[in-house]
Every structure is written in structure tokens, then in C-alpha cells.
C-alpha positions as CSV (number, residue, x, y, z in Angstrom):
1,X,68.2,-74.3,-12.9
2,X,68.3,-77.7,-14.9
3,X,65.6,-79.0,-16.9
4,X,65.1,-82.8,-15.5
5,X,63.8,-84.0,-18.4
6,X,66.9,-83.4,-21.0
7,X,69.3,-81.9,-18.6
8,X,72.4,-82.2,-21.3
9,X,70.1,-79.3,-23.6
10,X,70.3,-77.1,-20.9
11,X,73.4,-77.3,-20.0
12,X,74.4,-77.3,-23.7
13,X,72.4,-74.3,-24.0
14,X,74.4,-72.4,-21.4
15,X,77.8,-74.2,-22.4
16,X,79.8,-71.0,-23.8
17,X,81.9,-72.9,-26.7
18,X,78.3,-73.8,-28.2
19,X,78.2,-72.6,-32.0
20,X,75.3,-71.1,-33.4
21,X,74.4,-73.7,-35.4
22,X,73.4,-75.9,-31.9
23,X,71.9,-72.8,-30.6
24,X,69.6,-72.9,-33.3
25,X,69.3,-76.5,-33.0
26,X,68.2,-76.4,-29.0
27,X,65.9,-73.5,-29.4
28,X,63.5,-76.1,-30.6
29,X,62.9,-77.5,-27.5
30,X,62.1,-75.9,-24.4
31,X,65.3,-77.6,-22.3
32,X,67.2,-76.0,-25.0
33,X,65.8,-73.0,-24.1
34,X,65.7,-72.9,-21.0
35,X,69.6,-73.1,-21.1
36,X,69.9,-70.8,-23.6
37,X,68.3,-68.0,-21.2
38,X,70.6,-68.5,-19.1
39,X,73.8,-67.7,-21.4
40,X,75.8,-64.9,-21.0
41,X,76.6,-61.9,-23.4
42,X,74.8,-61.0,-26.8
43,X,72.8,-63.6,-28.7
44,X,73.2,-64.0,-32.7
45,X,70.2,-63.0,-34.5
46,X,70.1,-66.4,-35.7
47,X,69.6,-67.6,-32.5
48,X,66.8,-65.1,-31.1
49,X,65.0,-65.9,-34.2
50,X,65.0,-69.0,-33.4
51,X,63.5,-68.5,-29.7
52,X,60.9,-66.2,-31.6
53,X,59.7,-69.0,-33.5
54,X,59.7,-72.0,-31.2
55,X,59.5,-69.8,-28.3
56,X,56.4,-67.8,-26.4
57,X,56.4,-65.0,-24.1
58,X,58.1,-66.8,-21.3
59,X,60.8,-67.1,-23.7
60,X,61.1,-63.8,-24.7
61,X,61.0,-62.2,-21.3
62,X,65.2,-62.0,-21.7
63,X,65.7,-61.0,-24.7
64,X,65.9,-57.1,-24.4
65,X,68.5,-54.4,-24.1
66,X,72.3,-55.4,-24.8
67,X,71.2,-59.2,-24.7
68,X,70.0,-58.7,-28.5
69,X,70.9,-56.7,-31.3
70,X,69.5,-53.8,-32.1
71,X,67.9,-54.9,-35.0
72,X,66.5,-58.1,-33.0
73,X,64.7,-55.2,-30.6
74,X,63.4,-53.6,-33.6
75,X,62.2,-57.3,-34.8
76,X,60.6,-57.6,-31.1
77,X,58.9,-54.5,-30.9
78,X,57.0,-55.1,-34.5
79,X,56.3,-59.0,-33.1
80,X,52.6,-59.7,-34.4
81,X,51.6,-61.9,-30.8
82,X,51.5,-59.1,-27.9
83,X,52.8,-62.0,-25.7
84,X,56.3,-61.6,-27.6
85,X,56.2,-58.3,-28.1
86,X,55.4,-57.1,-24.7
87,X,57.2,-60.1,-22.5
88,X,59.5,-58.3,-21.0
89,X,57.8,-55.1,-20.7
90,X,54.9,-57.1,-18.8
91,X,57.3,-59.4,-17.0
92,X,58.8,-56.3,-15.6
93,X,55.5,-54.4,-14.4
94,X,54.0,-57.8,-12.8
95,X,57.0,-57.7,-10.4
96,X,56.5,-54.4,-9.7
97,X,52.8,-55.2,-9.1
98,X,53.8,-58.0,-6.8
99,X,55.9,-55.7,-4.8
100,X,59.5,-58.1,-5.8
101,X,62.6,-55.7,-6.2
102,X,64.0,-55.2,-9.8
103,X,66.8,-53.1,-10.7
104,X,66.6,-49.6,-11.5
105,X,67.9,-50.2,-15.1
106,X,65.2,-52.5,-15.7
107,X,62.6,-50.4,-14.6
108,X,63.7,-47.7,-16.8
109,X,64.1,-49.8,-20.2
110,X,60.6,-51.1,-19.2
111,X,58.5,-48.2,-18.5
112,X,60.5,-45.8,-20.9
113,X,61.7,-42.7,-18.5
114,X,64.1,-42.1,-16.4
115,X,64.4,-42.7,-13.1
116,X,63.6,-39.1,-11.7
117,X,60.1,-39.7,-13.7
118,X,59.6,-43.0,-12.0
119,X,60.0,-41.9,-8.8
120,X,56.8,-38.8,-9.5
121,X,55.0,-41.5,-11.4
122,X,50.8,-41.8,-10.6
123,X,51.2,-45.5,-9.5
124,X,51.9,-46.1,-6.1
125,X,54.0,-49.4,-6.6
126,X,55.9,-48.2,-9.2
127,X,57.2,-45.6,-7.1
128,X,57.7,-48.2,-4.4
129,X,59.6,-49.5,-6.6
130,X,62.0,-47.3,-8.0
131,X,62.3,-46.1,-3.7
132,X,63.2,-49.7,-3.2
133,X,65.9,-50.2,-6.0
134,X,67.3,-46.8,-6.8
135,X,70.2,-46.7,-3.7
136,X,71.6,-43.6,-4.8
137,X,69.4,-41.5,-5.2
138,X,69.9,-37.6,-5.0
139,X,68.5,-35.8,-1.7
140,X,65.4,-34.1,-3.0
141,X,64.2,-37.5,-4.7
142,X,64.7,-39.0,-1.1
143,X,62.9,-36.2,0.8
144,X,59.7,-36.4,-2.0
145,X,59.5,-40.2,-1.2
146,X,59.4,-39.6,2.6
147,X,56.4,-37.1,1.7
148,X,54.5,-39.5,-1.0
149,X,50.8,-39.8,0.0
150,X,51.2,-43.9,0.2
151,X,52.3,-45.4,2.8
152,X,53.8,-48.2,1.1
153,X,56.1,-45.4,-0.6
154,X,57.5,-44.2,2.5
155,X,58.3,-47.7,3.9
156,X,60.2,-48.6,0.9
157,X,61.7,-45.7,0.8
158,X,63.1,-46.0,4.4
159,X,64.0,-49.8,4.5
160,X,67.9,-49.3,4.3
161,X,69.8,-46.9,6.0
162,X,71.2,-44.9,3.0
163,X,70.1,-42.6,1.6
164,X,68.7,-42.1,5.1
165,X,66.4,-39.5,6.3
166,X,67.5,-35.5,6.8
167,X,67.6,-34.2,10.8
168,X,64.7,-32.0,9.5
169,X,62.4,-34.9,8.6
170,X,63.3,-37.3,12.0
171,X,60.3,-36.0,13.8
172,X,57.4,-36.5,11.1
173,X,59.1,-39.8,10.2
174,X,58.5,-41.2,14.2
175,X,55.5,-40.2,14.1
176,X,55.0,-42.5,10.7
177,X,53.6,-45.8,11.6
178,X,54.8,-46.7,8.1
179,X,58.5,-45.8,8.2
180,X,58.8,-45.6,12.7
181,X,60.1,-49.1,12.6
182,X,62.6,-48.6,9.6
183,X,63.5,-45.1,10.8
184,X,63.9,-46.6,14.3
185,X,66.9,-49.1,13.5
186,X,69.2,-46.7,12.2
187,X,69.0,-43.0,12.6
188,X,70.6,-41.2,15.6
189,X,68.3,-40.2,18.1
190,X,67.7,-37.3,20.6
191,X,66.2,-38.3,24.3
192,X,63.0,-36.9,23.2
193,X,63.1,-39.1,20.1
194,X,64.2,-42.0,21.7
195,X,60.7,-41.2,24.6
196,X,58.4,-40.8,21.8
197,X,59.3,-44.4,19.9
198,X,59.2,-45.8,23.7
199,X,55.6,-44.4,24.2
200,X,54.4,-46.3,21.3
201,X,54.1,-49.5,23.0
202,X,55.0,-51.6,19.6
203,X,57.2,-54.4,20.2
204,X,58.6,-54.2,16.4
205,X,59.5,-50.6,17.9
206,X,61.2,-51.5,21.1
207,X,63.0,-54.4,19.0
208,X,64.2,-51.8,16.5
209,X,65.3,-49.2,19.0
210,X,67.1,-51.7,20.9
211,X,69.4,-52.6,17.5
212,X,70.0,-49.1,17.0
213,X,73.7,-48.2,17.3
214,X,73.8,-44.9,18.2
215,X,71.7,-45.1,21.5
216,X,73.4,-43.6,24.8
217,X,74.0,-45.4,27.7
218,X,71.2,-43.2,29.5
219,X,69.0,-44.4,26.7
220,X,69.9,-48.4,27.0
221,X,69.1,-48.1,30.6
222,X,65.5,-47.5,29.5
223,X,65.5,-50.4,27.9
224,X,66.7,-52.8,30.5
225,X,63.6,-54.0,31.8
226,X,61.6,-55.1,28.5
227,X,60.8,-58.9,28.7
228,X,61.4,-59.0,24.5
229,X,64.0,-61.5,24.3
230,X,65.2,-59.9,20.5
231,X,65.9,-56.3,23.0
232,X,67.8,-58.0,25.5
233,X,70.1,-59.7,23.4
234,X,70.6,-56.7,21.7
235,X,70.4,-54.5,24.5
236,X,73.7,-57.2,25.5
237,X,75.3,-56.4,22.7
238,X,75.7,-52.9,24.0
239,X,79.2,-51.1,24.7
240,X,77.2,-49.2,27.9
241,X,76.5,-52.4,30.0
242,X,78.9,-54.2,32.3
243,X,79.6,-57.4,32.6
244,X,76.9,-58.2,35.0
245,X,74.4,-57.2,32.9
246,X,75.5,-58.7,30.4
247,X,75.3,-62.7,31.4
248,X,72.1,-61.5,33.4
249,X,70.1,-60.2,30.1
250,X,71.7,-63.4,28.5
251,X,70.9,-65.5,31.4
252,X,67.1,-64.4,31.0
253,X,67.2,-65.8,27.3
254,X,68.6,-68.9,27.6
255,X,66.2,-69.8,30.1
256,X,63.7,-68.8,27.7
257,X,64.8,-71.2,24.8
258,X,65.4,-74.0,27.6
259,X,61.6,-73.3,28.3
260,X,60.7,-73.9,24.4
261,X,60.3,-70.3,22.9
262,X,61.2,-69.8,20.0
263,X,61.3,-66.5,20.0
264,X,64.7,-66.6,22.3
265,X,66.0,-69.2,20.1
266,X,65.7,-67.0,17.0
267,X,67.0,-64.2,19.3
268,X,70.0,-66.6,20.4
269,X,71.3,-67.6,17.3
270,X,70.0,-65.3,14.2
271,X,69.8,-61.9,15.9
272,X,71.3,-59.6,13.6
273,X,73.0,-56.6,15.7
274,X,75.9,-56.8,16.5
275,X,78.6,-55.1,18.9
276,X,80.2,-53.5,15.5
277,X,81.5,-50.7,17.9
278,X,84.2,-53.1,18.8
279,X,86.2,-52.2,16.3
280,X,86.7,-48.2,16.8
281,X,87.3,-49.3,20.8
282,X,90.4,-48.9,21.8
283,X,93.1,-52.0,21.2
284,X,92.9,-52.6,25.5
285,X,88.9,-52.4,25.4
286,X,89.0,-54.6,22.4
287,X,91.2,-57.1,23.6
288,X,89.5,-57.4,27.2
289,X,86.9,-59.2,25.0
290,X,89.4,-62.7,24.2
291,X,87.7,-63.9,27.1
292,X,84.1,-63.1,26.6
293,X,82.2,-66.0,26.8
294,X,79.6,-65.0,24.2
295,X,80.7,-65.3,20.1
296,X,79.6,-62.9,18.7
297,X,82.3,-60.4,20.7
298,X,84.8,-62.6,19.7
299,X,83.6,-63.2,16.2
300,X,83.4,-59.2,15.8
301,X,87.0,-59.2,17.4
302,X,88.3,-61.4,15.1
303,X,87.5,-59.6,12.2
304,X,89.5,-56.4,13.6
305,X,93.5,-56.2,11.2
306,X,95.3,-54.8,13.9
307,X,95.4,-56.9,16.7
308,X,98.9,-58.4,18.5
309,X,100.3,-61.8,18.1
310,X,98.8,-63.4,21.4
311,X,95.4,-61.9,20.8
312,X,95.9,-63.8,16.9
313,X,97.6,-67.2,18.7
314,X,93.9,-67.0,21.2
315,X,91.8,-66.6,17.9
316,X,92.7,-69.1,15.5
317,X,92.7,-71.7,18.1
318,X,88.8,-70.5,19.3
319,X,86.5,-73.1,20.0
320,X,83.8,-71.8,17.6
321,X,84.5,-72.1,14.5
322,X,83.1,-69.1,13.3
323,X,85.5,-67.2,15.0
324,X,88.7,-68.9,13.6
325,X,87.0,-68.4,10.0
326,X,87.1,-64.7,10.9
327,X,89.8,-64.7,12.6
328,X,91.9,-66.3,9.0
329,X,90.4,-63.4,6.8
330,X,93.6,-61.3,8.5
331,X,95.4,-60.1,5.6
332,X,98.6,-62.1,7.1
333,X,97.5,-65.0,8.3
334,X,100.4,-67.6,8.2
335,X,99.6,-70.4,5.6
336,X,99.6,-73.0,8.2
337,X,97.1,-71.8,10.1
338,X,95.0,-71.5,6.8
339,X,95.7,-75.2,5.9
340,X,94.7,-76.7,8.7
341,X,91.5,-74.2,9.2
342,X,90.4,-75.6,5.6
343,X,91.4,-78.9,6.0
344,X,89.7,-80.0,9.0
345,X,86.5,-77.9,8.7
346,X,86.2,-76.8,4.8
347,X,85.5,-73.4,3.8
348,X,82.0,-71.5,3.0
349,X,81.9,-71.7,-0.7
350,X,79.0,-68.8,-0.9
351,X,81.1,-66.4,0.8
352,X,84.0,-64.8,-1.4
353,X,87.0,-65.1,-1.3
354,X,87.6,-68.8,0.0
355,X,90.1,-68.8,2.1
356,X,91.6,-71.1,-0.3
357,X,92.2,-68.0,-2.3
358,X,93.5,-66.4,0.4
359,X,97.1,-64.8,-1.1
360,X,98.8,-66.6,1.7
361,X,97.1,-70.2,1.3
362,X,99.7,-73.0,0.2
363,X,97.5,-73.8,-3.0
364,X,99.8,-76.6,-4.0
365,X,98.3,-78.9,-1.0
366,X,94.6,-78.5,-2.5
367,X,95.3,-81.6,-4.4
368,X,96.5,-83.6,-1.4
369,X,92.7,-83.2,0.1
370,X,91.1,-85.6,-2.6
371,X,91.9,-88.2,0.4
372,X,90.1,-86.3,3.3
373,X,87.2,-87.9,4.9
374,X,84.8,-84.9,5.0
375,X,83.0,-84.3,1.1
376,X,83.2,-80.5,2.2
377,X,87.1,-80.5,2.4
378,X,87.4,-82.8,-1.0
379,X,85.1,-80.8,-3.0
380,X,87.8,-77.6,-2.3
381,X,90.7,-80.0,-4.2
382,X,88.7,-79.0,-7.1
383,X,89.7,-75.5,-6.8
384,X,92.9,-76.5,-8.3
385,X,93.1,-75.7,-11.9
386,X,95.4,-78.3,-12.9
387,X,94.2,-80.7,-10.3
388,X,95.5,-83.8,-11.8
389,X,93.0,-86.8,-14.2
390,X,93.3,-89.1,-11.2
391,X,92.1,-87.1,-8.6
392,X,89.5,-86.2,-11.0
393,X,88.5,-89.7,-11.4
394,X,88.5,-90.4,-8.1
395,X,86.0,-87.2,-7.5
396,X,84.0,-88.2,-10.2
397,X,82.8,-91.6,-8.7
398,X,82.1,-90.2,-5.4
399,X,78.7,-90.6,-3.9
400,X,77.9,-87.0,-3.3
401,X,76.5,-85.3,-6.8
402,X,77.9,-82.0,-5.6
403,X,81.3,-83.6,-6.1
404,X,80.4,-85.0,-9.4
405,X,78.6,-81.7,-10.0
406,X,82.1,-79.9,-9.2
407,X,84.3,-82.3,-12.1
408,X,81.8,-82.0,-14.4
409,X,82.8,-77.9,-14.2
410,X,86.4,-78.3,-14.3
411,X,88.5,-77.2,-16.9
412,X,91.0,-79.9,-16.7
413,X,88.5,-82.9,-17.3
414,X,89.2,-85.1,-19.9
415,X,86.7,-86.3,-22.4
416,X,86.2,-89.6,-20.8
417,X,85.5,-87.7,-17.7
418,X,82.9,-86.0,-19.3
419,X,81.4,-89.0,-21.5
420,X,80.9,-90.5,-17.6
421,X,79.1,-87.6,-16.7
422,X,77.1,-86.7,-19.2
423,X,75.1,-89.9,-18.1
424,X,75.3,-89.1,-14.5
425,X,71.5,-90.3,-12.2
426,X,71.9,-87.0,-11.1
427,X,70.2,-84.5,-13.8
428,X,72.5,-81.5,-12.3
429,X,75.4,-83.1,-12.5
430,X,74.6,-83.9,-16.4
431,X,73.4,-80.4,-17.3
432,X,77.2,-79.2,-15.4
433,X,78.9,-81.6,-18.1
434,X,77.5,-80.4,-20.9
435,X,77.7,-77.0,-20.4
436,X,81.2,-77.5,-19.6
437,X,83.4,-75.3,-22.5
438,X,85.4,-78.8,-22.8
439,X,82.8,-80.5,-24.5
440,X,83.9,-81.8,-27.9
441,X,81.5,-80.8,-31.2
442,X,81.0,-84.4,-31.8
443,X,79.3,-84.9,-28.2
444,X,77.3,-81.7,-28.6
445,X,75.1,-83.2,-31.8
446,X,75.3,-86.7,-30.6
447,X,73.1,-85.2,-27.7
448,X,71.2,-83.4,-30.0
449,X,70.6,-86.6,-31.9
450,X,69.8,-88.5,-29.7
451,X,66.9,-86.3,-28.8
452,X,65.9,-85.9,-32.3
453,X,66.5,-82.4,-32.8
């Protein structure tokens, strides 16, 4: 996101107290704009003339639909240099052409028609497209994607499990080495369906039956004997094998990994299915899983609401951590038990809400864990508004930039504090200052200045 070179332009470009005057200022130099793309809301016509002038067509690629003014579109789509004039128009088409996923909105303003168009249009990867991006479409746009001539439509069209496929088209679909593996994770199968994938030999198939959820405990047995590590582990996840089974199909890839494969290990500790049927168990199944010795049952367990006291005593005190993190997403978690969670082990800052902002979190400790030893459990202090100038000092001579980073986006800093950051070694941690909404009008044009713009 930051420009190396002159980090402070592009974080003054993104800096939302910016006037227009800057804005016009910055557009002269590509940091500037660079920042600038990445502001939020409508940009004055001042300023998209400005990127139209000192700009190109990598430039111009955002400045469409609400982000300009209408007469700004109508200034676009006159441009003289095709370059401008079609930027985002082209930008839009190449991703399509590479096969990346772009929203359905974009795809329309790009191409001109609506959605139902897009989905009948004559190019193959457009229609991929709109399959891939378009979640809710109706039935009968669904069912003439399942029947498009290209292959590539079909599998796109299949690759999540909504809007799914209808009973009627099941059959044709399994018989689809385009869409067989898609179809294969998700859909409810008969024991003749379930047979047919199993004749196919494909170990993508077996893999993608295996994580299939609604299989039948006649239909798991089948799969017991497949030496695919990804299908036992899954197969283990099962609700229709016992115990036994169980720590055997486990057993089996563990000594795997131990032998090198990778495979296992992948199988081990990124498998994606999951024994979600856990939670619609009954509250004695469920809880005859405190004990299990693999994490994921207890992780899933954890993440039931209505479990008793004891079962909640067993989770938050877990081994794996994982599972006390799931476990403290309860809606009643008691606020010591959310304290000491965070400040021993931190929280997952891409995963929302922090358990900081849990309703029942003591939020007036978060200043008290400036002094903690792990930079992980500091850097949440700075989730505290009002967190006090010292503690913001103290953060902002730590040695980790993601600290420094994390005061030079606080509202409380002072202008000092920012003055210190704004010359930061660390070119993210200056761009963060000086897009901070703090930043005083003088420091914005002594950075322009200094720069020469």
C-alpha cells in the first residue's frame, strides 16, 4: 500500500482531513496519487482533474461510478487519450480475461447491461464471470449456467454451494468432469450417486466426497479403506465412526507426516471439514466430546452458546489455544476469563470482533498492557481511544514498526507524536502518520514542500 519513495504523499493522500487544495497539490506526483486512490467517498472535480492531467490510465482505473461526479464521468468518457477514457472499462475486462473475480456491480458499469445479459453473453469468461460473482442469482440463470457449452462456465458456476444445483440436474452434473468435484463436496447424495462418483477413480473425487456432510454412515463405510490421507481425516471427522476408528484413521496419518509427506501434514493441520454436525447433536453427544483428544471436536464444541458451566470451566482452561479463543466468543463469557485470554496470548486482529470488543471485556485494563512483554498483547492497549500520551510515547519508541505503525493511527496522538513519526525508518509507519486525520495543515505543506510540489 505505501509508496517507499515519499511515503508521507501517500498517506497524505489517503489522510481524510486533507483539503482540496493538497489534493491538487499531490496529484502531481505519483506517491500522491497513489494515496489518493485509495481515499474513500466522492472526489472534487478539482481533484480528478488534476489526476486527469498528471495522471495516465493506471490512474484513472478508479475514478468511475459514485467515486466522481457525474459531470467528471461525462469529462472521462469525452477524454481524447483511449488510455483515460477506457481505463476502467479495460481494467475491468482484463480481469475477466484473466479469470480474477470482480464484483457483479463492476461488471455491469463496465460492460453496460445488466446482469441477466451478462450471464447469456457470447464470451465464455465473461459468463464465467458473472457465474462466479453474481451469489444470488435467480433459479433459471443458475440452471442455464449448469447447461452453458463451456466447461469453464459450469465450474464456476458450481464452486460454492449456493445457489446450488436442483435434484433434477444432480445426475448430468456427476457425470460432469467440470463441475463432479464442486458438485461432489456439497450436494446430498443418493447410494447410486454416491457409487457413480466412487467409480471414477479421481482422487480430487474421493477427497471431495469424503468432505461431504450429508453422507450416511453406509456410505462413510465405503470410504474407509482409501489410503488418501485428506479422506481419512475427513472420513474422522464423521458423526458415523466410533471411537476406534477414529484414532485408527488418525493413527494412519500421523504416521504419514512422521514419514515426511506432506500431504498428511496439509491433511493434519489445514484440512478444511469439519465435524460442524456437532452442534445440532444432542447437549450429551456434544459434551462426550470435552475429552476428545483431537481439536478440532473441541474447537467446534467450543463455539456451541448453550453449553453448562463445567463444560465452559473445561473449555477456557483447554490446552490449545484455539479452543479457549472459541470457547470466549460465548456471548457471556465472564470478563476475567476474557482478560487473562488476551493478556497472556493476544487476540487475532484480522478476525472481527476482538475479543477486546467483546461487550463483557473490562476495557479499562487495555491501558495497563503497554507493560506486557509480548508486542502482540501491547499493540491491543492501542485499542483504547483515550489511551493516555505516555503510553503512547512509550509505543511509539518500540522496536516493532507495527507498534509504531498502530500510534501513528491513533486518534489521541499528539503533534509531537506525529512530528516523530512522520520521520519513522519504517516507510509504513510514516505513510500511517500522515494520513492520520490529526495532522495539522502546517505539517501537510511542509511535506509538500519539502518535496517541491
Amino acid at each position: 500500500m505505501t509508496s517507499l519513495e515519499h511515503p508521507q504523499l501517500s498517506g497524505l493522500g489517503r489522510n481524510p482531513a486533507v483539503p482540496q487544495d493538497v489534493l491538487v497539490r499531490l496529484a502531481t506526483h505519483k506517491a500522491g496519487r497513489h494515496g489518493i486512490s485509495l481515499r474513500r467517498g466522492r472526489l472534487e472535480d478539482a481533484v480528478v482533474e488534476a489526476l486527469l492531467k498528471h495522471g495516465d490510465g493506471r490512474t484513472a482505473v478508479p475514478l468511475h461510478g459514485d467515486r466522481v461526479s457525474p459531470a467528471m464521468r461525462r469529462r472521462i468518457a469525452e477524454h481524447p487519450d483511449p488510455a483515460i477514457r477506457d481505463a476502467y472499462v479495460d481494467f475491468v475486462r482484463d480481469m475477466v480475461d484473466c479469470g480474477v473475480a470482480i464484483g457483479i456491480d463492476d461488471l455491469e458499469e463496465a460492460y453496460g447491461q445488466p446482469r441477466t445479459a451478462l450471464a447469456a453473453a457470447p464470451d465464455a469468461r465473461l459468463r464465467a464471470a458473472v457465474a462466479r460473482t453474481w451469489y444470488g442469482r435467480p433459479l433459471a440463470v443458475q440452471v442455464g449456467l449448469l447447461a452453458d457449452p463451456d466447461p469453464q462456465v459450469r465450474a464456476a458456476a458450481t464452486e460454492q454451494k449456493k445457489p446450488g444445483v436442483p435434484p433434477e440436474w444432480r445426475d448430468r452434473c456427476f457425470t460432469d468432469p467440470a463441475v463432479r468435484v464442486n458438485v461432489a463436496r456439497y450436494t446430498p447424495l443418493t447410494l447410486d450417486q454416491f457409487a457413480q462418483l466412487m467409480r471414477s477413480q479421481e482422487k480430487e473425487v474421493f477427497q471431495a466426497v469424503a468432505g461431504n456432510p450429508y453422507l450416511s454412515a453406509e456410505m462413510v463405510a465405503r470410504l474407509l479403506d482409501i489410503e488418501d490421507p485428506f479422506v481419512r481425516v475427513a472420513v474422522a471427522h464423521s458423526r458415523h465412526v466410533d471411537d476406534e476408528t477414529r484414532d485408527r484413521l488418525y493413527a494412519l496419518v500421523e504416521a504419514e507426516h512422521a514419514d515426511g509427506s506432506i500431504e498428511a501434514n496439509v491433511a493434519l493441520n489445514w484440512n478444511f471439514t469439519e465435524p460442524e454436525w456437532l452442534h445440532e447433536a444432542p447437549l450429551n453427544e456434544r459434551m462426550t466430546y470435552l475429552d476428545c483428544r483431537y481439536t478440532i471436536f473441541r474447537r467446534v464444541l467450543a463455539s456451541c452458546h448453550d453449553l453448562p458451566a463445567e463444560a465452559w470451566h473445561r473449555l477456557d482452561n483447554d490446552p490449545e489455544l484455539v479452543v479457549r479463543r472459541a470457547a470466549a466468543r460465548r456471548p457471556d463469557t465472564p470478563s476475567d476469563v476474557l482478560e487473562r485470554l488476551v493478556r497472556s496470548d493476544g487476540d487475532i486482529l484480522h478476525i472481527r470482533p476482538l475479543l477486546v470488543d467483546h461487550p463483557n471485556f473490562p476495557r479499562h485494563t487495555l491501558r495497563t498492557l503497554v507493560d506486557e512483554p509480548s508486542a502482540n498483547v501491547r499493540y491491543l492497549a492501542l485499542q483504547d481511544p483515550e489511551l493516555p500520551v505516555a503510553a503512547l510515547q512509550q509505543l511509539a519508541s518500540d522496536a516493532e514498526p507495527f507498534l509504531r505503525g498502530g500510534v501513528a493511527r491513533h486518534p489521541n496522538i499528539t503533534e509531537a507524536l506525529l512530528e516523530q513519526l512522520l520521520s519513522d525508518p519504517d516507510p509504513q509507519v510514516a505513510d500511517d502518520a500522515a494520513a492520520n486525520s490529526a495532522l495539522r495543515p502546517t505539517q501537510m505543506h511542509r511535506i509538500l514542500t519539502a518535496v517541491g510540489l
